[in-house]
N, C-alpha and C positions, 0 to 999 in steps of 0.2 A: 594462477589461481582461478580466474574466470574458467578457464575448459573446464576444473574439476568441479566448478558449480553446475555445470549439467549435466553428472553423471545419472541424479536421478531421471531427469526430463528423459535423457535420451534410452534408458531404459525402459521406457515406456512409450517412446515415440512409432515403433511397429504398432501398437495398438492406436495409437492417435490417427496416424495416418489412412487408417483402413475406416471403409464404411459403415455406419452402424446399422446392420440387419435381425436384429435382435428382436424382430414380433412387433407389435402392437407401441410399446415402448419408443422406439424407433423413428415411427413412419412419422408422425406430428411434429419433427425438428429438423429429419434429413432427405424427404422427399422434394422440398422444393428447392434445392440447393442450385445451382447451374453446371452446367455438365463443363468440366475443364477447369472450374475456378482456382482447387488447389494445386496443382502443377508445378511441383517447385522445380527452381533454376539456381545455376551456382551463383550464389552471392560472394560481392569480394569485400575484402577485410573492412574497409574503409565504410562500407556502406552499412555493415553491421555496425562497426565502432561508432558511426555516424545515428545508427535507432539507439542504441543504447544510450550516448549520451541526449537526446533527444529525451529517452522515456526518463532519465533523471534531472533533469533540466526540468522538467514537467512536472513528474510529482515533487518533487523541491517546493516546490510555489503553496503549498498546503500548509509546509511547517513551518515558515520563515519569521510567519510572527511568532513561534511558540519560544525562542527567547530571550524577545523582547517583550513581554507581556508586561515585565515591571514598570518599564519607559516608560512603553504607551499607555499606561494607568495613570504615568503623572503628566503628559501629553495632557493627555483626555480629563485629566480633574476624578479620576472614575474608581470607585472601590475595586478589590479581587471579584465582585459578585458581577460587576458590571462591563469590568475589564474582559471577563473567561468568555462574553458573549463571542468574541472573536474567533479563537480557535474551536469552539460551539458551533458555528454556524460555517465555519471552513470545513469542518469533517461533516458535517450534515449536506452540506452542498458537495461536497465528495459523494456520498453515499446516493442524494437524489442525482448525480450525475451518470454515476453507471448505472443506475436502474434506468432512467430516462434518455441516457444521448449510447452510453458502449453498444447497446445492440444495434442500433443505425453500422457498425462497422461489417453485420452481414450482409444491410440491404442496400449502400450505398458505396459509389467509389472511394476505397479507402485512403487513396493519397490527398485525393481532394477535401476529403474529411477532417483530417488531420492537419493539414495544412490548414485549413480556417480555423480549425477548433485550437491551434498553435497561436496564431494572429490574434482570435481574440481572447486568448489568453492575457496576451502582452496590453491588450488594453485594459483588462479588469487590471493588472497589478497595479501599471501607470496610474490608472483612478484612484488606488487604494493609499498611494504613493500622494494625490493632491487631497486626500480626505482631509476636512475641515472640523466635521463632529462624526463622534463615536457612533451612530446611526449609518455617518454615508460610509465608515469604513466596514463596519456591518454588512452591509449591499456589497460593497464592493469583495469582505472577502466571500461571502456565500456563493458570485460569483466564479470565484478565483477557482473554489472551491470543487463546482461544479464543472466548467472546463479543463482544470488541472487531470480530469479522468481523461485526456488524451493520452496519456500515456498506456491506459490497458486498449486504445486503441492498435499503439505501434509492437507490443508484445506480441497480438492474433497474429499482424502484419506478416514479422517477423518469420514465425512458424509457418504461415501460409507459404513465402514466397520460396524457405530454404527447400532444396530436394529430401528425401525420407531419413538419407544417411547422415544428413547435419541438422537435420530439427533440434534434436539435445543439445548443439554446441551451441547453435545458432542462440533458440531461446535462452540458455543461461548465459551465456554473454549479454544479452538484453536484460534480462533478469537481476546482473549482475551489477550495472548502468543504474537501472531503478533502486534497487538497494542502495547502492552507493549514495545518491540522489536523495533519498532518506534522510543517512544520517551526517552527511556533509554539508546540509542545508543548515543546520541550525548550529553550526559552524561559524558557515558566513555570514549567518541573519547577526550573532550573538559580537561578531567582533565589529561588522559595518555599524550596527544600531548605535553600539558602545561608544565606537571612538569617531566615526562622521555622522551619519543620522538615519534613523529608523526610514526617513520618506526616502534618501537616496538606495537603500538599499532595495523598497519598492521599481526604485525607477530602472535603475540598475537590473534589474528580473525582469521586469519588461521590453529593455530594450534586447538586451539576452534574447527572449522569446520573439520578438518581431524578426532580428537576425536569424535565428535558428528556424522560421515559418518561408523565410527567404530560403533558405539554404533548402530545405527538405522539401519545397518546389519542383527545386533545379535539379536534384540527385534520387527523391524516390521514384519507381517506378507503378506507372498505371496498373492498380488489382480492380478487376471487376467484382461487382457484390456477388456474395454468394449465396443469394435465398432473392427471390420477388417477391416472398408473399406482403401483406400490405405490414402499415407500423401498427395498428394495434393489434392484430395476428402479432408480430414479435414480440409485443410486448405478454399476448395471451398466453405464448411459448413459454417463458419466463416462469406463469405459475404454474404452467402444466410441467414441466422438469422442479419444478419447486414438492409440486405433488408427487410424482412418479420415484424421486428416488430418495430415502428414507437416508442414505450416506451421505448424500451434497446436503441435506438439511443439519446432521450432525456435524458435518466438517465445518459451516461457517458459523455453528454456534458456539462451536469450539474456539473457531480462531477468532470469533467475535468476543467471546469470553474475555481470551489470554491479550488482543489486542486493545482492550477497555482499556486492562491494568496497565500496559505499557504508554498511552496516552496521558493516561493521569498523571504516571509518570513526567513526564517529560514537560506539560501542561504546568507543574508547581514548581520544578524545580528552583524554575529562577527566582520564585518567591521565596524558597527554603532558603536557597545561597545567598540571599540579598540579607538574612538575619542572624545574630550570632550561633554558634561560634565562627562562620564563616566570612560573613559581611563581603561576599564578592560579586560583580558584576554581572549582567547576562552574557560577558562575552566568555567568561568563565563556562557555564551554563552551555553557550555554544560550543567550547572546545571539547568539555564532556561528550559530544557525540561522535569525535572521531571514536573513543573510545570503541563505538559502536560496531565502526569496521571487523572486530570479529564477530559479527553477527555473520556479515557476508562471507567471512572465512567458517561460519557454523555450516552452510549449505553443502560445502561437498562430504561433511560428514553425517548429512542426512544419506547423501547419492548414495557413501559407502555402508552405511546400518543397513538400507534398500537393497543391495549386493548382497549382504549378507542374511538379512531377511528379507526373503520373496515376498508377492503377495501383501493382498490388503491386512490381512494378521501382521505382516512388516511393519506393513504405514503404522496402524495402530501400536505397536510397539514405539517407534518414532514417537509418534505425538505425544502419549504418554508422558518419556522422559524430557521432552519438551514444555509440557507444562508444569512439570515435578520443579523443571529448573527454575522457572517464572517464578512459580509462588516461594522458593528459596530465595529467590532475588529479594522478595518484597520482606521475609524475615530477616534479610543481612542488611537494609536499610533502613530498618527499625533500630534492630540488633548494637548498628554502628554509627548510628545517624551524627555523632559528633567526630567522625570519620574520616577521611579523603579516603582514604588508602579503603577504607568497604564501600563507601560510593561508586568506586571505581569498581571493583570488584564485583559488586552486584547491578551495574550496567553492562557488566558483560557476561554477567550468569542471563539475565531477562534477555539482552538481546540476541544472544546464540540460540539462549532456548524458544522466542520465538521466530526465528528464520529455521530451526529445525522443523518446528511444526508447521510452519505454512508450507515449507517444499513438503513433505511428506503429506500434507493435507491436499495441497495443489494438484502434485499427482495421481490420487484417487479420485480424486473432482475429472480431470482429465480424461481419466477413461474411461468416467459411463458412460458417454456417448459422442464417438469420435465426428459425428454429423452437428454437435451443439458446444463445439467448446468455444467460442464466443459467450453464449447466451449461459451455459454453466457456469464458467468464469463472471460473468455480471451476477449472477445468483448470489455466487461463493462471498466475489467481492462486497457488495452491496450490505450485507446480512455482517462484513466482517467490520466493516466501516460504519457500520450503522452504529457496532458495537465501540469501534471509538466514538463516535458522538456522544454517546452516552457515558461513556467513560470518562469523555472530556467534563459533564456537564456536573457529574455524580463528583470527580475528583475534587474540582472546585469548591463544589459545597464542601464534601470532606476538609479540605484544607481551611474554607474559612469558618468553620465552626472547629471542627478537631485539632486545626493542624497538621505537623506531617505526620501525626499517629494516623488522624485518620486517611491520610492518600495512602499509607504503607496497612495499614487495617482495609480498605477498599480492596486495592490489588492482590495482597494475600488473597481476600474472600473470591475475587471473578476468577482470577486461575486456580484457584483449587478447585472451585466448582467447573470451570474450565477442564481440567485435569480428573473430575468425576463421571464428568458427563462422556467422556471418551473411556475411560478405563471402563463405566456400569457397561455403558452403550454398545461400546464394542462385546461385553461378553453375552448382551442380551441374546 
């Protein structure tokens, strides 16, 4: 399954690879690059399987409290209003982490990067793990939050180090790692909370990441940075590609859109299930994610609609029915909401159909400028995360004033307009 998850990536990996000489556009992202940095070499299986699980190991640590929220509400003494500040401020420290620390991976060594940015990962969860009041677990997860962006570190890596003819395989095996990492987290967050305890399952993530900062020490190899210029030049970069390309601003408001809804999702669930007619636990709540996994089996059926439709008229075809699916998701848990059997259902309409739209979105991000994909990638991401933050913070209210009419009335609303903004946009 993972090869066919890079059928798109590698379909575009001839354009990745090559320099961007494209005029004026160009020079401001790929003139100060270092001569030799991308030079890929054969990588062996072990040391891909080894970033992959890495980059989900990594971003994992984002969602672990998403379900336990119920727990740690009655941990903490703390309404739904005061509880959501958590997973609030885990995707908002997500979002100021790739805008603030992912481009360091053009101008600094990236093993060495990742390996501290790994370590002290392991110490935000441990902290989050001895929180005492709802404040220091606050800190601690904005933290979590904010380092856990090591993972679009080990992604660039990835693609850097593989040679031209495995970049596709290379990065959707990584790709593949992350997603998984996604929706297996709230898995094990949902059954550790439940039946031993919400702080071991912290500690447990942490020492996880202190082993895993050991390990990826001793096995990555030395990449030199690939740009000198100073950190607020990289960072100027950032809104000069934010300005320049009219496409990377439509693809992260898109997938920021469709990502809102799928957060709020997931953000109430265990609220819903905790009430009748369900009355079930978070670790209930956690199992629903594996469901997820056909998310990550949705990706090679982006690769193959890409095959079949060339070109960025392709992608946007993609996205489209990508977000068609989402906003159908959020009318089938409306629809069915005293359910199992459409819960299920419409966890894996949203989830396919947003892994359809982020490869098909990723790939056109990708190759406007084969000198900036670091710095496009933080854009993309940054703008898509930002859009859970807010998703997180919008669904909450919904849920404590509406209910689940209104998280299933929120979601419906951002992916459709989600699903607007790419069908107008593309034909403008």
């Amino acid at each position: 399954m993972p090869d066919s998850i890079s059928a798109l990536p590698s379909q575009a990996s001839s354009n990745l690879s090559r320099p961007a000489t494209s005029g004026q556009d160009a020079r401001p992202y790929g003139t100060d690059r270092m001569p030799g940095y991308d030079q890929g070499r054969e990588l062996s299986g072990a040391l891909v399987l080894l970033m992959a699980a890495a980059a989900g190991l990594c971003v994992a640590s984002i969602y672990y409290n998403q379900p336990m929220l119920g727990i740690l509400a009655r941990a903490f003494h703390a309404g739904q209003g005061e509880i959501s500040l958590i997973p609030i401020l885990t995707q908002a420290g997500y979002a100021a982490g790739l805008l603030l620390l992912t481009p360091l991976g053009d101008q600094l060594e990236r093993r060495g990067l990742i390996v501290w940015s790994v370590g002290a990962l392991a110490v935000a969860l441990v902290l989050s793990g001895f929180a005492q009041g709802l404040w220091t677990l606050a800190a601690a997860s904005l933290a979590v939050g904010a380092l856990a962006t090591v993972a679009q570190q080990i992604v660039p890596m990835a693609a850097q180090l593989a040679p031209d003819n495995q970049k596709g395989r290379v990065v959707g095996l990584v790709m593949a790692g992350l997603l998984s990492g996604i929706l297996l987290s709230r898995t094990i967050s949902g059954l550790v909370s439940e039946y031993a305890s919400w702080r071991l399952l912290f500690w447990l993530a942490g020492g996880v990441c202190a082993a895993l900062a050991a390990i990826l020490a001793a096995r990555l190899p030395v990449v030199r940075p690939a740009t000198t210029i100073t950190y607020p030049r990289l960072l100027l970069s950032l809104l000069q590609l934010f300005r320049a390309h009219g496409l990377l601003r439509r693809s992260g408001l898109v997938q920021g859109l469709l990502f809102s809804g799928f957060v709020s999702f997931w953000a109430s669930l265990a609220f819903f299930l905790e009430q009748p007619p369900f009355r079930m636990g978070s670790s209930v709540a956690g199992a629903l994610g594996v469901i997820g996994i056909v998310g990550v089996m949705a990706a090679p059926l982006a690769g193959r609609l890409a095959d079949t439709w060339s070109g960025q008229d392709g992608n946007r075809r993609i996205i489209v029915l990508g977000a068609a699916a989402v906003t159908a998701s959020f009318a089938l848990f409306w629809a069915g909401r005293t359910s199992m059997a459409a819960l299920v259902a419409g966890i894996i309409l949203m989830d396919a159909g947003l892994q359809v739209a982020m490869v098909a979105n990723q790939a056109r991000v990708y190759a406007l400028d084969a000198g900036a994909r670091s710095r496009l990638n933080t854009v993309y991401m940054t703008m898509m995360f930002l859009g859970g933050a807010l998703g997180t913070a919008i669904g909450a209210q919904a849920y404590a004033h509406f209910g689940w009419a209104g998280v299933c009335g929120f979601g419906a609303a951002s992916s459709l307009l989600g699903f607007a903004c790419e069908y107008l946009g593309g034909r403008a």
